[in-house]
C-alpha positions as CSV (number, residue, x, y, z in Angstrom):
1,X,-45.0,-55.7,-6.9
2,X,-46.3,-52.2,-6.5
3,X,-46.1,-49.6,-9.3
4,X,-43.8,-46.5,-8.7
5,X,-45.0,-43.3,-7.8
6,X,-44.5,-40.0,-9.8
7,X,-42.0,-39.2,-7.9
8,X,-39.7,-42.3,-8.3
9,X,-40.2,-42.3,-11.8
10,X,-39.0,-38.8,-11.9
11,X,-36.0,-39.9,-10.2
12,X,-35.3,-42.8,-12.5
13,X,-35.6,-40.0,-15.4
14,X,-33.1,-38.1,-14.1
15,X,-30.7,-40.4,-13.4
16,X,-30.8,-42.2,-16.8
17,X,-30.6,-38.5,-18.5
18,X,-27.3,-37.7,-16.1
19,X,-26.5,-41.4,-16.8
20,X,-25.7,-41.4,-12.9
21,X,-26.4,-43.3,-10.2
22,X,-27.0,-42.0,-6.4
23,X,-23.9,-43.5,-5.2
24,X,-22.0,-41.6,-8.3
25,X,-23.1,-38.5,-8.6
26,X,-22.6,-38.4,-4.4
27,X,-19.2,-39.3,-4.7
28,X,-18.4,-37.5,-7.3
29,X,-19.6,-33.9,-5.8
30,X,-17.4,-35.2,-2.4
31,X,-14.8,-35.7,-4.9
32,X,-15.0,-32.4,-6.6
33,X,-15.3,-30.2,-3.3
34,X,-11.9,-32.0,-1.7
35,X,-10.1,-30.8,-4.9
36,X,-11.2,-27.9,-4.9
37,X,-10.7,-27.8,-1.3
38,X,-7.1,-28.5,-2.1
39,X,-6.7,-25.6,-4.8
40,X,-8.1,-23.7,-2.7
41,X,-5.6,-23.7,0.0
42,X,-3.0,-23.3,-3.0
43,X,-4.5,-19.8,-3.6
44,X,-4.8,-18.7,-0.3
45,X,-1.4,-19.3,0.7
46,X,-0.6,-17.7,-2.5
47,X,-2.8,-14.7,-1.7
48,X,-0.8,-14.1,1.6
49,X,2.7,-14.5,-0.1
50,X,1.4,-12.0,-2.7
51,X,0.0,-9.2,0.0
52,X,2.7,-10.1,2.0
53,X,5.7,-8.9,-0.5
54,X,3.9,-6.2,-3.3
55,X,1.1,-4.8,-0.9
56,X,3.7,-1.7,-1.4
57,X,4.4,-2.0,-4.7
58,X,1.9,-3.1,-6.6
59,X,-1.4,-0.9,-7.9
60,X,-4.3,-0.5,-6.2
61,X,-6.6,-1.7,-8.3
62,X,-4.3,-5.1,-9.0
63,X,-4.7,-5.6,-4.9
64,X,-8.4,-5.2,-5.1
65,X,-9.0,-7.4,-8.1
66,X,-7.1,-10.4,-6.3
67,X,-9.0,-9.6,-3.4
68,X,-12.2,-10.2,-5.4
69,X,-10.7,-13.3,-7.2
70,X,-10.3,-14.8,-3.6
71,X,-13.4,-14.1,-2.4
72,X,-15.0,-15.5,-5.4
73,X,-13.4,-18.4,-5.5
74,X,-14.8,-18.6,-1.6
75,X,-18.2,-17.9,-2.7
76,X,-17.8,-20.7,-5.4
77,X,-16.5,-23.2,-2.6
78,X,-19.2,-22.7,-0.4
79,X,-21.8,-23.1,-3.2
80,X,-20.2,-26.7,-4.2
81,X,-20.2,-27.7,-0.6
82,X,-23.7,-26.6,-0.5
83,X,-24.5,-28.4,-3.8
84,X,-22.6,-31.5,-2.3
85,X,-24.7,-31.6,1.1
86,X,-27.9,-31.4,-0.9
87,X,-27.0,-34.7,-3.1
88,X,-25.5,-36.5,-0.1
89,X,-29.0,-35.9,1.9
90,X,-31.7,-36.4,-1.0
91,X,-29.8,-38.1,-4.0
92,X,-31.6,-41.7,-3.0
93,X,-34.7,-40.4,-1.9
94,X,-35.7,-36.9,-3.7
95,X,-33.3,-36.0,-6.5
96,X,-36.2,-34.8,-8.3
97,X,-36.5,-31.9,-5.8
98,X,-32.8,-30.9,-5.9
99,X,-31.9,-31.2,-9.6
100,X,-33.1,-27.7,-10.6
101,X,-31.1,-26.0,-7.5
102,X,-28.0,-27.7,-8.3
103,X,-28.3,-27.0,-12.3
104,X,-28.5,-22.7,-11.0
105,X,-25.8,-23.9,-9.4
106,X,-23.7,-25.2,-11.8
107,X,-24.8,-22.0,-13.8
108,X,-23.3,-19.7,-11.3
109,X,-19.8,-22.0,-11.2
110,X,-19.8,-21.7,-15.0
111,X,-20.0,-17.6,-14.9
112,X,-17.6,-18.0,-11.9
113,X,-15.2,-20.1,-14.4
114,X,-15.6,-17.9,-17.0
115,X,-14.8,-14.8,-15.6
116,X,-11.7,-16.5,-14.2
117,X,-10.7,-17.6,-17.5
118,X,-11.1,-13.9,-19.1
119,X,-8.9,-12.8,-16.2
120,X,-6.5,-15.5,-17.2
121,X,-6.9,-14.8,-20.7
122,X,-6.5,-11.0,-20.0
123,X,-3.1,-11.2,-17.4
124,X,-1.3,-13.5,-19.7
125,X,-2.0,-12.1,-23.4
126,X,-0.6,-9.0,-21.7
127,X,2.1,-10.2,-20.2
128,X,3.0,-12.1,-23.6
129,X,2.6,-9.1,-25.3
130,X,4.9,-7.2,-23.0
131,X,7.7,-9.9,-23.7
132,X,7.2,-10.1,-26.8
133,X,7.3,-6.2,-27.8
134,X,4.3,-6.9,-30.6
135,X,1.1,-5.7,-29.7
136,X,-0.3,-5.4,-33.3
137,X,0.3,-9.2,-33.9
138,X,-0.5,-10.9,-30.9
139,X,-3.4,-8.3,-29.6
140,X,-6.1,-8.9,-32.4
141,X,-5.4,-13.1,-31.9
142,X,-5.6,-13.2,-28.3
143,X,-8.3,-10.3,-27.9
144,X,-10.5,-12.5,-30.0
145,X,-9.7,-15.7,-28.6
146,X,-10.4,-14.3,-25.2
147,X,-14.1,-12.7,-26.0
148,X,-14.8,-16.0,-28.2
149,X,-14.1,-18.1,-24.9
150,X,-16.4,-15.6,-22.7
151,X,-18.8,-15.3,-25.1
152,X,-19.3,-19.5,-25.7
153,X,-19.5,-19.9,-21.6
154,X,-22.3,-16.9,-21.3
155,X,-24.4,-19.2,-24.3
156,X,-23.7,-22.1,-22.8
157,X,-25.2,-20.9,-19.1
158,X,-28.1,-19.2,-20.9
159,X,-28.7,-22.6,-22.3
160,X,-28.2,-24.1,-18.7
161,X,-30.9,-21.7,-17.3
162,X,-33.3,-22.8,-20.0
163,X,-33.9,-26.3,-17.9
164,X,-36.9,-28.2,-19.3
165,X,-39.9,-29.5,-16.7
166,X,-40.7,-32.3,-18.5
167,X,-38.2,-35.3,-17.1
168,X,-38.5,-36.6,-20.9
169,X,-36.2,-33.6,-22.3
170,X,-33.6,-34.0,-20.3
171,X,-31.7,-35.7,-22.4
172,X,-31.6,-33.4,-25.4
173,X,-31.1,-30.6,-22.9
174,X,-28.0,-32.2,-21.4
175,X,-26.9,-32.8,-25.1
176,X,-27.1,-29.0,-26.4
177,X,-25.8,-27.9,-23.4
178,X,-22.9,-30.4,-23.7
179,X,-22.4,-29.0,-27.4
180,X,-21.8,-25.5,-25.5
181,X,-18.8,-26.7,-23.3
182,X,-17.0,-28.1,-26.2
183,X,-17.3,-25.2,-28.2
184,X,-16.1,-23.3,-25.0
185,X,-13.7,-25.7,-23.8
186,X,-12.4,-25.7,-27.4
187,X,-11.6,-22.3,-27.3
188,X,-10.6,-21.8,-24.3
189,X,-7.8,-24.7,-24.9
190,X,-6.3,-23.0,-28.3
191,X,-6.2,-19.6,-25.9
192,X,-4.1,-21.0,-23.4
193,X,-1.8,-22.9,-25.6
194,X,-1.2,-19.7,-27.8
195,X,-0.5,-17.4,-24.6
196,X,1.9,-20.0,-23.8
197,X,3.7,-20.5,-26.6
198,X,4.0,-16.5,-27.1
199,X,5.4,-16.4,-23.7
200,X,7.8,-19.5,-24.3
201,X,8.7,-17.6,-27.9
202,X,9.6,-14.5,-25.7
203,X,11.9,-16.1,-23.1
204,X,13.4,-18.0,-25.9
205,X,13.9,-14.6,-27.8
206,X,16.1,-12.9,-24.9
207,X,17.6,-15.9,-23.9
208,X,21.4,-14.9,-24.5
209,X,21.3,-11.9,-22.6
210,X,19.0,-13.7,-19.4
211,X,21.7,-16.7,-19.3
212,X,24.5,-13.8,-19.7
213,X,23.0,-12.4,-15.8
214,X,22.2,-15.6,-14.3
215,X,22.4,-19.2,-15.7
216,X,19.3,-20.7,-13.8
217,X,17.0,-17.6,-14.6
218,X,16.1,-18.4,-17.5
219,X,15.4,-22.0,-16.5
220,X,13.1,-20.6,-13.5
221,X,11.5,-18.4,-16.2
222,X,10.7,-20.9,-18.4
223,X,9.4,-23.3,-15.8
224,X,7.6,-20.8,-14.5
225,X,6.0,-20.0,-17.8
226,X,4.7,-23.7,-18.3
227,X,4.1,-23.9,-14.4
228,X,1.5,-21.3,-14.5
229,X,-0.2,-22.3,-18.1
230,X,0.0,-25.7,-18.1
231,X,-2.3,-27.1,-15.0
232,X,-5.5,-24.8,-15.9
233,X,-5.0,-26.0,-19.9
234,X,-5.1,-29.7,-18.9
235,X,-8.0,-29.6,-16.6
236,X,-9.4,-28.2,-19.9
237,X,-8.3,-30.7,-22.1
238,X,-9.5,-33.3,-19.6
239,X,-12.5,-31.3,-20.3
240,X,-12.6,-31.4,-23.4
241,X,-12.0,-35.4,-23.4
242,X,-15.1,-35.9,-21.1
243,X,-17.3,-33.5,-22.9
244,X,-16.6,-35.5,-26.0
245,X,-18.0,-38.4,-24.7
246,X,-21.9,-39.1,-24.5
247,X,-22.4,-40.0,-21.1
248,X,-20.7,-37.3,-19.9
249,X,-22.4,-35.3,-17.8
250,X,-22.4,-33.2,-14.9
251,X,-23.5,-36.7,-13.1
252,X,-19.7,-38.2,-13.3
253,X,-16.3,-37.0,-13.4
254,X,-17.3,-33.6,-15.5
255,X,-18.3,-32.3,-12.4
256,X,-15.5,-32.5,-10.9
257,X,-13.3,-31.0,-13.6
258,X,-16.0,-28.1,-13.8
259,X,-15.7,-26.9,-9.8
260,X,-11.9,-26.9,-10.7
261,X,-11.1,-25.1,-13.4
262,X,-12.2,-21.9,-12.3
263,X,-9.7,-21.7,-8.8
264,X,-6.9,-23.3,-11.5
265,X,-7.1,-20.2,-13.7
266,X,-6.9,-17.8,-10.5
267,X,-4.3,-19.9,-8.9
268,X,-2.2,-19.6,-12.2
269,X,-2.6,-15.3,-12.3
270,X,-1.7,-15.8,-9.0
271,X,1.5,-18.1,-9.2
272,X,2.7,-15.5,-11.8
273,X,1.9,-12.7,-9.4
274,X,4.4,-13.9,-6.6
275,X,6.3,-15.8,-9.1
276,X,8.5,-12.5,-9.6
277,X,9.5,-12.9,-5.8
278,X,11.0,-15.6,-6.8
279,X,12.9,-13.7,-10.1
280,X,14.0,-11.1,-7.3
281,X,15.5,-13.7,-5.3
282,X,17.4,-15.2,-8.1
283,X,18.8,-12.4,-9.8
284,X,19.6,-10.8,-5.7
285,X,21.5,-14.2,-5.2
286,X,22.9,-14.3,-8.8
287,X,24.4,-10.7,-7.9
288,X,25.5,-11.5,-5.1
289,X,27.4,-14.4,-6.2
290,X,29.3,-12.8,-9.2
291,X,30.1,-10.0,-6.8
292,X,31.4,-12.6,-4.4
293,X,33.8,-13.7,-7.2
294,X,34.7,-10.5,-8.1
295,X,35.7,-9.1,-5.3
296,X,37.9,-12.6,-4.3
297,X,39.6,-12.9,-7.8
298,X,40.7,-8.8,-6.8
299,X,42.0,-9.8,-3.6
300,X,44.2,-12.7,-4.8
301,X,45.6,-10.1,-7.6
302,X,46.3,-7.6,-5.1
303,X,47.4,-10.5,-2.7
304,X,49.7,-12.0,-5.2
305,X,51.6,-8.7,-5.6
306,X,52.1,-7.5,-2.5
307,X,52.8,-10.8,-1.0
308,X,50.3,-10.6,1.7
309,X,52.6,-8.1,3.3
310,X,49.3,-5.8,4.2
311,X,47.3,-8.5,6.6
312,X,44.3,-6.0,6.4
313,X,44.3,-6.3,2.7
314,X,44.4,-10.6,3.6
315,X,41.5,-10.2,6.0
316,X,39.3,-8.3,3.2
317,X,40.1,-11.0,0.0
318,X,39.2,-13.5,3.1
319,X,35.5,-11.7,4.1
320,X,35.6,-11.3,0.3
321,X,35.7,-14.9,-0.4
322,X,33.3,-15.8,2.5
323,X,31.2,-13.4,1.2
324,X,31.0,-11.2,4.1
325,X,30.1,-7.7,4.2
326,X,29.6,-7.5,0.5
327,X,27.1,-5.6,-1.0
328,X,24.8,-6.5,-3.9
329,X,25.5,-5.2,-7.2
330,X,23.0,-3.2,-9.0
331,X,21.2,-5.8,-12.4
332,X,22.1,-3.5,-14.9
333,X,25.6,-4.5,-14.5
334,X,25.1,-7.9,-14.1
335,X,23.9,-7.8,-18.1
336,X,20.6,-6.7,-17.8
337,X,19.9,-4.0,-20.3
338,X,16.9,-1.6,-19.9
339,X,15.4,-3.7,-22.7
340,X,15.3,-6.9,-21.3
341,X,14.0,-5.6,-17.9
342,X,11.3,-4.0,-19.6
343,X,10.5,-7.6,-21.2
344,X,10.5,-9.2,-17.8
345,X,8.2,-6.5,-16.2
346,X,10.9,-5.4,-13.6
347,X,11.1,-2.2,-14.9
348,X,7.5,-0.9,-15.4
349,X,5.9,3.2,-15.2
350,X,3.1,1.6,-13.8
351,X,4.4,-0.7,-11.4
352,X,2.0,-3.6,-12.0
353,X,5.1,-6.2,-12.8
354,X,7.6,-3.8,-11.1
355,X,10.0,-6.0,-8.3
356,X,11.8,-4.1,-6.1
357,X,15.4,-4.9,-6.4
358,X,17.3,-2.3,-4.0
């Protein structure tokens, strides 16, 4: 039996620090890039919705920032496929030559993910102060949360740079780095679950007078609320979970997780972003309806006392009750109050939640 060459043995080294295989770590970065491929999609038909209905209304600067999420999350995708192509060529032959490209690599997702999660952590905390009308409680919290997140990522990819050239220290490189994405995952977890629960609190706070305009509003709210928080916050708790464990690595499922958290966090600012088409529509149709009812239980009264004598005054409680040719009734008589607009962002100076209801 011939002995192995330096280079085999360098592969073995690496594989029993990533406790990997070839055939794993290849499937796993195919894996990762066809769910990322899929969120992804997600955000660029959310991208189109959103420049499609507020490229008018919205601010400047709001349009050029999701401009520069997108193309991030592009750059981000084409470094994963380029990460996967290099593992599905060399991982049985020449990991050894590979490993340090695809650790920068993984560097340059983590910054990517990062910034994502500050922009998350930034969008929401102010959207949860808007509704909740309490900037000197919830500010300081969620500030700090959100630096403390940003902060633990930039350690943890300074410690990713820091790779080792022996093949021996791999192992307690991939175990201090690992102690890095806990502590970030960690914090990153406890900041999504208190933006969402301030935001929940705040819906649940002006809950009489949404359900007064519109029964399903508030519903839509609400799922909307957990609809936009909740799929970035698992992926992190799955995170979590995995970092937890010994062997995890970015040789397994981690990886995985890791190229899709960072699109999950844009995604969700973005659901939010054309989310208030949605509100629009809703509170439009909700108008519309109670107008519809208004105008038919007039008719019937005028109807009932004249005896249908006028056939004019017939034909209107009949387009009335069809709902033809009526027009929709401004929200601040369907029981929405300057204050509660203001809470949903429909109402803003600087037009960054503002929906155009006319």
């Amino acid at each position: 039996m011939s002995a192995l060459t330096t280079e085999e043995l360098y592969n073995q080294a690496i594989f029993a620090a990533l406790h990997s295989t070839p055939r794993t770590i290849t499937w796993y970065c195919a894996l990762g890039v066809g769910f990322e491929g899929l969120v992804l999609g997600a955000i660029l038909t959310q991208v189109y919705r959103y420049y499609e209905h507020f490229h008018l209304q919205d601010a400047r600067v709001t349009l050029f920032l999701v401009g520069v999420g997108t193309v991030a999350c592009l750059v981000q995708f084409a470094v994963n496929l380029w990460q996967a192509y290099m593992f599905i060529d060399k991982a049985a032959t020449t990991v050894n030559s590979i490993i340090i490209k695809d650790v920068y690599a993984d560097m340059v997702v983590l910054i990517f993910t990062g910034l994502f999660n500050l922009a998350a952590v930034t969008y929401f905390s102010k959207r949860a102060i808007k509704l909740v009308g309490k900037a000197r409680l919830f500010a300081p919290l969620l500030g700090f949360l959100g630096i403390a997140s940003f902060a633990m990522c930039i350690a943890c990819v300074c410690s990713g740079f820091n790779l080792p050239h022996n093949p021996a220290e791999l192992q307690t490189w991939i175990a201090r780095v690992n102690r890095y994405v806990i502590a970030w995952t960690a914090v990153a977890l406890l900041t999504d679950i208190c933006v969402c629960v301030a935001m929940t609190y705040a819906l649940l706070k002006c809950r009489d007078e949404i359900k007064a305009a519109a029964t399903s509003l508030f519903r839509k709210l609400l799922m909307l609320t957990f609809e936009t928080m909740l799929p970035p916050a698992l992926v992190t708790f799955l995170l979590l979970v995995f970092g937890g464990i010994a062997t995890a690595t970015m040789g397994n499922f981690s990886r995985v997780l890791v190229w899709c958290i960072g699109p999950l966090y844009f995604h969700a600012i973005l659901h939010s972003l054309v989310g208030r088409q949605d509100v629009q529509f809703i509170l439009q149709k909700g108008a519309g309806q109670s107008s519809n009812s208004a105008g038919g239980r007039n008719t019937n009264q005028r109807a009932m006392t004249d005896g249908y004598a006028n056939d004019s005054l017939g034909n209107a409680g009949m387009r009335a009750e069809l709902g033809l040719g009526m027009q929709m009734v401004p929200v601040s008589e369907h029981g929405f109050g300057g204050r509660t607009k203001n809470e949903l962002g429909l109402n803003d100076d600087d037009y960054e939640y503002k929906v155009n209801l006319s």
